[in-house]
N, C-alpha and C positions, 0 to 999 in steps of 0.2 A: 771625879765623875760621880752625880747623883744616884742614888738610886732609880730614878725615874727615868735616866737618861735612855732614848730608846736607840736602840744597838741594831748593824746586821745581825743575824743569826741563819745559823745552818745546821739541818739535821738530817743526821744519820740514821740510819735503820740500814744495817749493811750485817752480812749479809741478808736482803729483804725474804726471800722465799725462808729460811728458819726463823725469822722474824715474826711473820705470817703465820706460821708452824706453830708456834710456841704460845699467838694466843690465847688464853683461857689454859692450858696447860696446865697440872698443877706444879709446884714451884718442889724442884729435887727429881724431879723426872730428867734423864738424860736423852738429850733429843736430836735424833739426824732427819736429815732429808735425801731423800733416794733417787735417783735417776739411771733407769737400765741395769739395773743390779748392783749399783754399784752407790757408796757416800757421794752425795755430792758434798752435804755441809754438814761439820757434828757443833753442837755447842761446847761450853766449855769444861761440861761432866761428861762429856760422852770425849774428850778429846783429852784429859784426865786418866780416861781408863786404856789409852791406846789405841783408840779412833781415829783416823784421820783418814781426809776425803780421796779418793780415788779406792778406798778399802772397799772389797767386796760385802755386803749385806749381809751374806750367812755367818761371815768371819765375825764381821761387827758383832751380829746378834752369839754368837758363841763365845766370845769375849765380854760379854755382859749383856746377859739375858734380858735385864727389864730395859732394856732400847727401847725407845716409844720411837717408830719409823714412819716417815711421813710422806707418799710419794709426792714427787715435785712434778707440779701444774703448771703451766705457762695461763691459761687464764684465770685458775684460782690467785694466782700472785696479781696479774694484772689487776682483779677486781679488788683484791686486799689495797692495793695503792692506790686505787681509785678512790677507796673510802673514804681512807687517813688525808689524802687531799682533802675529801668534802670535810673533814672534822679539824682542818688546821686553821680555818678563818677564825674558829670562837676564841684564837689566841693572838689571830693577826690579821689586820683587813689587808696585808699584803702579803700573797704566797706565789713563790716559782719555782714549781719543780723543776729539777735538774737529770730528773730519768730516775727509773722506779729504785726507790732507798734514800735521795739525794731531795731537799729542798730547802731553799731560804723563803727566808721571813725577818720580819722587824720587831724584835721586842726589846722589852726591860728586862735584867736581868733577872729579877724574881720570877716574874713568867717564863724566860728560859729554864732557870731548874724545876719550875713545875710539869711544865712541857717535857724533861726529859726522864723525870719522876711517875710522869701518867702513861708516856709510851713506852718506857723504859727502853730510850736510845742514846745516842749521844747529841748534845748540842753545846754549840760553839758560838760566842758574840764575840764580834772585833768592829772596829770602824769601818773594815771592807770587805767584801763576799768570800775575796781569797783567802782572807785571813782566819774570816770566820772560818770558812772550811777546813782550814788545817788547826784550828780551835776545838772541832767537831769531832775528827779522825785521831785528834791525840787524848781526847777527854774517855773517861772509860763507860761503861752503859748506865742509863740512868741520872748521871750527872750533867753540870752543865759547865764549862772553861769558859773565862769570860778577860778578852784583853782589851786593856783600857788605854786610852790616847794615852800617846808619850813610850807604852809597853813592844810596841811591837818590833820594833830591832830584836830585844831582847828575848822577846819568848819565839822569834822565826829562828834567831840563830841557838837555843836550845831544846827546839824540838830533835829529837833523832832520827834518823834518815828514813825511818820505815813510815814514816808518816808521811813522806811523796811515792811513796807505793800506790796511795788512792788517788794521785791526780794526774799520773803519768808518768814515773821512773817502773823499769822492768824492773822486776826478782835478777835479771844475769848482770845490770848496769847497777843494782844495788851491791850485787854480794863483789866484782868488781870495785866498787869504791871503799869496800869496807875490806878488800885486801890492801890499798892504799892505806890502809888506818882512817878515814874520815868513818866518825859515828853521829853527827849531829849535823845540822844544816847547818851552822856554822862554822863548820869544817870548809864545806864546799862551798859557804862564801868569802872564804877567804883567798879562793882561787881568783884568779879576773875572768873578767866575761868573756873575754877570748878562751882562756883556758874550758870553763865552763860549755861556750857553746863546741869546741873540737872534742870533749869526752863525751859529752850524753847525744851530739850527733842530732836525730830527726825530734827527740827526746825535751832538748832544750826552749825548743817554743812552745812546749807544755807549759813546761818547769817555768819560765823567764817571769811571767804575770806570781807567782806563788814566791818565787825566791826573791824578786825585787821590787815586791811591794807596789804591783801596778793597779789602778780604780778603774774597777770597767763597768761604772753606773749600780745606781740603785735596785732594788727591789720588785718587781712589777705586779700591779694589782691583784689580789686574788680571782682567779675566774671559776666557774663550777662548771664542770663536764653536765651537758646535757642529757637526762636521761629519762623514761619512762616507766612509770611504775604502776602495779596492781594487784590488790590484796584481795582474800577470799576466805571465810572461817565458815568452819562446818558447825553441824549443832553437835555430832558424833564423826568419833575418830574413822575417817576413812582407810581401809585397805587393799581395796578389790579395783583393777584395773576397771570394769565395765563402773565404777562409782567414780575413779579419778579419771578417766579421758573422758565422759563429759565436766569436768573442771577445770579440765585443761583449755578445752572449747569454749568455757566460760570468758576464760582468764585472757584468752587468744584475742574474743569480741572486742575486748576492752583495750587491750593493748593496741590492739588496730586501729580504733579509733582513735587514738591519744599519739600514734606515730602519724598521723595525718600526712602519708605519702612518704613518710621519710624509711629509712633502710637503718639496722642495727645489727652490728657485730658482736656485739656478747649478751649473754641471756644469762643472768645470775637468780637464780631458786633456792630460798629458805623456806623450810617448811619445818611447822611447829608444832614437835613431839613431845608430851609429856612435859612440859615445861622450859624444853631443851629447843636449841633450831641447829638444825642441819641443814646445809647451805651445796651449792653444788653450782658451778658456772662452768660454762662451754662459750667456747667462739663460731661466730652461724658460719656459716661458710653459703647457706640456700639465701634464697629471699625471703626473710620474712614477712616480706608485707604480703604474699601468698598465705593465706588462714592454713592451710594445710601443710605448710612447710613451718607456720611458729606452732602448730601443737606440737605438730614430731618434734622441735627443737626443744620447749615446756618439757615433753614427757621425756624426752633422752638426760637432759637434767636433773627431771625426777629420778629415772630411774641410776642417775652418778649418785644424788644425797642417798639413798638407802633408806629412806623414812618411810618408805609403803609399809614394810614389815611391821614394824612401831606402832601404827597407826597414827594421820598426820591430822593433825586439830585446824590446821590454816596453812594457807601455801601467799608468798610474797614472789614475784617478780619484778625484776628491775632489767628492762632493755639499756644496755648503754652503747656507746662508740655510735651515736649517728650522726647518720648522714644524706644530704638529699642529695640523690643522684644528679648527676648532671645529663641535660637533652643538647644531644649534637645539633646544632643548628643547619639550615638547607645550605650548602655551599653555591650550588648554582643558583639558588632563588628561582627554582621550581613551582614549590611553593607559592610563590608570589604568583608566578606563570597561569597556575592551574586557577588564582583565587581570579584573577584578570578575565583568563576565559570566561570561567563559570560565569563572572560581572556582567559581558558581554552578551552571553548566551542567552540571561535572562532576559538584558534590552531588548537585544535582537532575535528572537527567536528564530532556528531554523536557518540561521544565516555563517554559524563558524562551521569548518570543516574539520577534519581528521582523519589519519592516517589508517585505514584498516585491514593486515594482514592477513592475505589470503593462503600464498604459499612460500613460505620465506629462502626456499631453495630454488625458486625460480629467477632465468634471468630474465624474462622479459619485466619490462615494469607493469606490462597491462594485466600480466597473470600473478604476477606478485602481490599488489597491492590494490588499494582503488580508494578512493578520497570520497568519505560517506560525512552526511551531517551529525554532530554529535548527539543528536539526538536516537538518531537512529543506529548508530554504532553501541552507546549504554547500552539497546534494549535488545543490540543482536547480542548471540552467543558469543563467546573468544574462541578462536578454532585454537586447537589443540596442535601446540608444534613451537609456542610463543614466540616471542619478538626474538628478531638477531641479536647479538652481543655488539653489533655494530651496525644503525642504521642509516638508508641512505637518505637523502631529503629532497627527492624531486619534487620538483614545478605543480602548483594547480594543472589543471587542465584547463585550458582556456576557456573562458566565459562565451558560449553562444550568444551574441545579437539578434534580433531580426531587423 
């Protein structure tokens, strides 16, 4: 196989939320990520020193002071993956995430280890997505494993078994097979498929596409997440709410117009201090297309980055996750009913009737109701008491002759 030959590929960034954590970091810092008091993820200096996740925070940080602790965000992670999506095409006009950490792509080998050199992840090329993936999860960070046609028997049956940890074997069906003595996946394909699918149970139709080399199609086009952006630079470093909430109302105008009716679920704010940007994303949960529901969302983001203090030179917004609501359409064709009348009303003036409630707890129908021209019914009052929840639909009144 050439160099130029262009491969699946699959990249890692696992775990993604310290992944996220760590960028720009400087390099020798030991670094966790926190949720509720507690490690979720240490790297592998922070795991070195006796870190390990489920440890409580205070323990960590008393066991080694310089912990750089990072609380963990479910939309700062979201918008960190959202990014690396938009910056994965310059390496491949075809990318499909697999869920945040996880994506294939099409390269040449040299661009895989540049690719895994600039994100400092792991990446994997084989001839098939599965393969590449288990290429991805056994390569170490930074580097790139690369199997070439004719290799792959070879390198599935000596990968070892922790490496169907990430596609679907449990931690209790691993340590299980590794009381059996099997340490490699060629251990366990040396069993038959019978055997195989009676020990890993619901397990094995994970596992079956990864252990025996099944093709479940190519690549699919790169798409870019839709999203809306707007920038804003002072001449002097703002500090003072009554100076950034009309900025915020600035930034709002602008955004509004650019979502043209559509709805967004994350509001991601960099603002640019001293050289530096501080960054701060929230998921909306209001309507933003309300101007007074996206400033409060703008300013609760400001006020997560922490750059008022700083004094901030420029503020970025970026709306993403939209979406155009969808309109329930008329089930009975009312609508239609109502456009028909009015059609007629205009012909005909004076001549359609309707139903106008007088007292709706009456039984007689003469004191209940009475059949007025719609004309004259718009411009009467509505008596107070409104229509039933169930009405009934008597007869005109007969048409007098003479």
């Amino acid at each position: 196989m050439s160099a130029g030959t262009v491969q699946t590929a699959a990249l890692v960034l696992e775990p993604f939320a310290l992944w996220a954590a760590g960028r720009g970091l400087p390099e020798g810092v030991p670094l966790i990520v926190t949720e509720g008091g507690r490690v979720r993820h240490a790297d592998d200096l922070a795991q070195a020193a006796g870190i390990t996740p489920g440890m409580r925070v205070s323990g960590a940080l008393s066991r080694l002071p310089t912990l750089h602790a990072v609380p963990f965000s479910a939309p700062q992670v979201a918008a960190a993956w959202t990014q690396v999506v938009q910056d994965l095409p310059a390496f491949s006009p075809r990318v499909e995430p697999l869920g945040v950490g996880r994506a294939l792509l099409t390269l040449r080998p040299p661009l895989g280890a540049q690719l895994a050199a600039a994100l400092q992840g792991r990446v994997g090329l084989a001839p098939t997505r599965e393969l590449a993936l288990l290429a991805a999860l056994s390569a170490r960070p930074g580097t790139a494993t690369v199997v070439r046609p004719g290799e792959e028997d070879d390198f599935r049956g000596a990968l070892p078994l922790s490496a169907l940890l990430g596609i679907g074997l449990s931690p209790a069906l691993a340590e299980r097979l590794g009381w059996l003595g099997l340490r490699t996946v060629g251990d366990l394909l040396r069993w038959s498929r019978a055997q195989q699918a009676a020990f890993l149970g619901a397990e094995d139709a994970l596992l079956r596409p990864y252990l025996h080399g099944a093709k479940s199609g190519g690549v699919a086009q790169a798409t870019q997440e839709r999203t809306v952006q707007a920038t804003l630079n002072f001449s002097e470093p703002l500090y003072e709410p009554r100076d950034l909430e009309p900025a915020a109302a600035e930034l709002a105008q602008t955004l509004l117009a650019a979502l043209a009716g559509r709805r967004a679920g994350r509001v991601t704010l960099r603002a640019q201090v001293a050289g530096l940007s501080l960054s701060a994303t929230r998921e909306v949960k209001e309507d933003v297309r309300e101007p007074s529901c996206l400033r409060r969302a703008l300013l609760s983001a400001l006020h997560d980055s922490g750059a008022a203090r700083h004094g901030i030179e420029g503020l970025e917004v970026t709306l993403g996750a939209l979406e155009r609501p969808a309109v329930q359409g008329d089930l009975w064709g009312r609508a239609q009913a109502r456009d028909a009348a009015a059609q007629a009303e205009a012909r005909f003036p004076g001549t359609t009737r309707r139903v106008q409630w007088m007292n709706i707890f009456s039984l007689a129908p003469t004191a209940a109701f009475q059949w007025v021209r719609v004309a004259d019914a718009q411009a009467a009052p509505v008596p107070a008491g409104a229509e039933p929840t169930r009405k009934a639909t008597p007869s005109p009144p007969p048409r007098v002759t003479a």
